[in-house]
N, C-alpha and C positions, 0 to 999 in steps of 0.2 A: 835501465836502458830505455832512452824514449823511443818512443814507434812515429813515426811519420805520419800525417794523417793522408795520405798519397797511397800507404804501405795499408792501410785497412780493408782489409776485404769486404767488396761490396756483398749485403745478404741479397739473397732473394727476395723482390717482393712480392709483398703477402698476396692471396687471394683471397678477395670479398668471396663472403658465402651469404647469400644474397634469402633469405627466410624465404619459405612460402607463406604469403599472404592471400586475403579473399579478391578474386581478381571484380577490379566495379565496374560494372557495365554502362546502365546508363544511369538517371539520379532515381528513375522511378520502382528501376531493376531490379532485387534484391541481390547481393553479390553472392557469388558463385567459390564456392571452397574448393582449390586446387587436390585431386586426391593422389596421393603416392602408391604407388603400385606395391603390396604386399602389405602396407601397415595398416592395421586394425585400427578402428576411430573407437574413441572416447567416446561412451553415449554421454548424455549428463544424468545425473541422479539429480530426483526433486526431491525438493525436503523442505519441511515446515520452516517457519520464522521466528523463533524466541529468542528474546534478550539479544536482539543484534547476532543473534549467532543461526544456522542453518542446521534444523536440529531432523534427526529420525525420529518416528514415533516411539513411543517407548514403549509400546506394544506389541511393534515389530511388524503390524499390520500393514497392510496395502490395498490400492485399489487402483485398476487399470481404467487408463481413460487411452482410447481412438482417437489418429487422425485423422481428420476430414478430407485430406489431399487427398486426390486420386491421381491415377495416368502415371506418364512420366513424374511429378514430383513428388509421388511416393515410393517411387523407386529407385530415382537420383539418389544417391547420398550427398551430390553435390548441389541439389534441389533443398533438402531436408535435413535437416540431423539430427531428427529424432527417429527413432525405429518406428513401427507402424503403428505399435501399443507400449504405452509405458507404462510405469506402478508410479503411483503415485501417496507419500504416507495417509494412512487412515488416521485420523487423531482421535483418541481417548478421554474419557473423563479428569486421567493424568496429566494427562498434555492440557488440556482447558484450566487443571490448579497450576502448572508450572506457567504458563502464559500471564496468568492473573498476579503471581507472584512479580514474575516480570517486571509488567506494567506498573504495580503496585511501587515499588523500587525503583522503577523512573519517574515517578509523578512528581515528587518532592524536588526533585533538582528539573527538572521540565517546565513546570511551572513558574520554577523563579525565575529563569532566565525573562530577560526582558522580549514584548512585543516585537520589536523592532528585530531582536536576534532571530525568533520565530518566523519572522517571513524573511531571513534572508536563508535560512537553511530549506523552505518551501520551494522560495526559488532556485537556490541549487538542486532540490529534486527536479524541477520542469527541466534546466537544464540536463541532468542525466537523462532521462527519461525520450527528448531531444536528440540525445547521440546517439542513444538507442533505437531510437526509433523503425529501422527496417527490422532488427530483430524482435521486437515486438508485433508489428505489422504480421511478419512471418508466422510469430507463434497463433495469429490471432487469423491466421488465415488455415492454419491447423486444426483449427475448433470448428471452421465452417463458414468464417468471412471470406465475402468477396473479397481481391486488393483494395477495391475502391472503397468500399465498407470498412475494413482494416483501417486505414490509413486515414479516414475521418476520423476515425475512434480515437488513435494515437493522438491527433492534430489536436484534438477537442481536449484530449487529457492534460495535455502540456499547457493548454487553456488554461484549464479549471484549476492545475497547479498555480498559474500563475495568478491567477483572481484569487487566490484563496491565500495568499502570501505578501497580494497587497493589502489585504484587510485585517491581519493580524496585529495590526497599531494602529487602527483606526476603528474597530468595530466598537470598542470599550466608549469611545467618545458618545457613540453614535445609542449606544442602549442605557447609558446609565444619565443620571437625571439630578436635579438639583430641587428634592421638594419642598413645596412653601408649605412653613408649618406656622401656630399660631404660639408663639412664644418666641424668647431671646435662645433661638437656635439655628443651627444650622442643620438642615437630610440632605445626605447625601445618599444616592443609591446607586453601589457600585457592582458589577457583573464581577463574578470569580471562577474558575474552572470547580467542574464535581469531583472529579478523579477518576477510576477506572472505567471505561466505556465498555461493552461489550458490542458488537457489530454482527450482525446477519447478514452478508452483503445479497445483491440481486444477482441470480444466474446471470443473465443481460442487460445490458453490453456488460463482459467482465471486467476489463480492465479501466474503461471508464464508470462503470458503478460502482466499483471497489474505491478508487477515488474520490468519488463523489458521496461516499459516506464516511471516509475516514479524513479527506483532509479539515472539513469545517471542524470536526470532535478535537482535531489536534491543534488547530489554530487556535481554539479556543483554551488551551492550555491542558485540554485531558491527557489520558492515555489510554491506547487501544486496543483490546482483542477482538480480532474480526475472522469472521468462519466465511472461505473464501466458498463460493459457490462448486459443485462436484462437477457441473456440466462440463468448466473449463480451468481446471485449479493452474495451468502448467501457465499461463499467462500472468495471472497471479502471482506465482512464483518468481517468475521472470521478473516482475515490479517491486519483488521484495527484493530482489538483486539490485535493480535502482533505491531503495530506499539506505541500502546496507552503505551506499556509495554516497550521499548523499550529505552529509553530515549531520544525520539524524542520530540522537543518542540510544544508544542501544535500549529496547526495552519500551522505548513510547508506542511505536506499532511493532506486535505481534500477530502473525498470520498461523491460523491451523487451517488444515486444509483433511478434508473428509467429508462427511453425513452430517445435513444438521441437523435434525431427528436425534442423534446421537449426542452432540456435545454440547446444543442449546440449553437443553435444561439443566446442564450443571452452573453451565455460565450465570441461570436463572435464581440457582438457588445459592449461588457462590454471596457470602457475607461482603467480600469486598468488593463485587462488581456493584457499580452505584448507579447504573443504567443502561439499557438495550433500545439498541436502533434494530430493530427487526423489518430486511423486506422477505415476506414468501406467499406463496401463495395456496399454502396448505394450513387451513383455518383451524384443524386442531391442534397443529403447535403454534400458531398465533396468542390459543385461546390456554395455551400451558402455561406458555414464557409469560403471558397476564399472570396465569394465578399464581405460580411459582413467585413471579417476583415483587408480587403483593404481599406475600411472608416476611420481606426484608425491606420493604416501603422502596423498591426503587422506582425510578422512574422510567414506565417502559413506555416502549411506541411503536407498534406493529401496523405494518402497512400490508398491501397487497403489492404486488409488485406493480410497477404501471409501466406504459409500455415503451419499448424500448426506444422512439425516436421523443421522448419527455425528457431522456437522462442530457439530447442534446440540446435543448432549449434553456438559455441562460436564463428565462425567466421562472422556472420550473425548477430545473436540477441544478442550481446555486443559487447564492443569493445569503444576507445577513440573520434570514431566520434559521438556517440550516446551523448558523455558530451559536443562535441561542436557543437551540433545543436540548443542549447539556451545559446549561449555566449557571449556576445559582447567583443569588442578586443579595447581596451585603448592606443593608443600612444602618449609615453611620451619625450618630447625632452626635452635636460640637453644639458647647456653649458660646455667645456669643457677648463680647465686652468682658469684663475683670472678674 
């Protein structure tokens, strides 16, 4: 029996249900999270960064780090969403071999990819990093920045991503050399990645000194374990949430996050780390990470921390020596004629 299409009963129609989203104020505002009357928020759990993945300590340790807000936006939950203290993992001697492993396991396939692919995956980080931006701001205003301060920091980071993502196919030109020899040959001397970096990042600024020591290491084709500063790890974290999105391969930056008194000198005396960017400002683990990593001939380089309006001066905290401070230099001799 055919039905009429006359004889169909019309349905109801549907009702949109419309999400709560973050309501935007103005562009400078940070947006405002609608809250529902009786439901419990989600705090976030922070967790270290290995192998592309968000790992716990495996010591099951922690350490509480303070926000700096006061007033009303520590007591907003629609100001904040972070509680007023959070735990943050401690990392271990374990966590510094599992990181090293990591790294170790991405370098091989990190390194061959070509230049050119290297700074297109950079610059999708500035982009994340970009969209992110208020919420980073935020977290960055949690540790103790001004907004106005904050929001430099951000500005300057997406910077420094981007300068360091145009020179991932161009620095190789720029350092290696064609030397005159006295004979039917040819020297060529060519720059190569060393492989596992180890990093000390600067307390301040964090999230622009965390950048600014890891992106040159990884343009240049290494891979990196970086011990995120304790003053402000949650921002940190926050950047490894940008990095995971980025189309960064799992394993070339890893992040622990704890005491570096505690996990530098593993890192120092680790066979496979092949060199340490150290900044701190406590002379006798300067003067460890030297002797430790004299045991295994790497090549280390401890600084003092300097001070925190240097990290924004392009002439100072970037630049193409910062890519060849973990490079080694290849030459190659070719005979010349039959």
């Amino acid at each position: 029996m055919k039905t009429k299409i006359s004889e169909v009963q019309q349905l109801p129609q549907a009702t949109a249900v419309i999400p709560l989203v973050p309501l935007a104020t103005t562009a400078m505002e940070p947006a405002r999270q609608v809250e529902v009357e009786g439901r419990l928020r989600v705090t976030k759990a922070y967790k270290m960064f290995i192998g592309g993945a968000f790992v716990r300590s495996e010591s099951g340790r922690y350490f509480q780090v303070a926000s700096s807000l006061a007033g009303a936006a520590r007591q907003d939950p629609s100001l904040d969403a972070d509680p007023p203290t959070v735990n943050v993992p401690r990392g271990s001697r374990k966590d510094v071999r599992d990181a090293v492993l990591a790294a170790k396991s991405a370098y091989d396939k990190w390194r061959a990819r070509t230049p050119f692919n290297r700074g297109q995956i950079l610059y999708r980080l500035a982009e994340v990093i970009e969209s992110r931006s208020e919420e980073l701001v935020r977290s960055l205003e949690r540790s103790g920045a001004s907004p106005d301060e904050a929001g430099r920091e951000v500005a300057t980071a997406v910077d420094r991503a981007v300068f360091y993502a145009g020179f991932c196919d161009k620095f190789s030109s720029l350092v290696a050399s064609h030397n005159p020899v006295s004979g039917p040959h040819f020297g060529f001397s060519l720059p190569e990645p060393m492989g596992v970096i180890a990093l000390l990042a600067p307390p301040r600024p964090a999230l622009l000194g965390m950048l600014s020591v890891v992106l040159p290491v990884i343009a240049g084709g290494n891979t990196v374990v970086a011990l995120a500063s304790s003053v402000d790890p949650r921002t940190v974290v926050l950047l490894c949430e940008c990095l995971a999105t980025s189309d960064l391969p799992g394993g070339v930056v890893n992040v622990l996050t704890g005491y570096a008194d505690e996990m530098a000198p593993t890192c120092a005396k680790h066979r496979e780390v092949l060199g340490i960017d150290a900044w701190t400002d406590t002379e006798g683990l300067r003067s460890l990470l030297e002797r430790e990593g004299a045991d295994s001939v790497k090549r280390v380089k401890t600084h003092a921390v300097m001070d925190a309006e240097l990290w924004y001066d392009d002439r100072v905290g970037q630049g193409i020596g910062w890519i060849e401070r973990f490079l080694e230099t290849k030459t190659v001799w070719h005979p010349v004629g039959v």
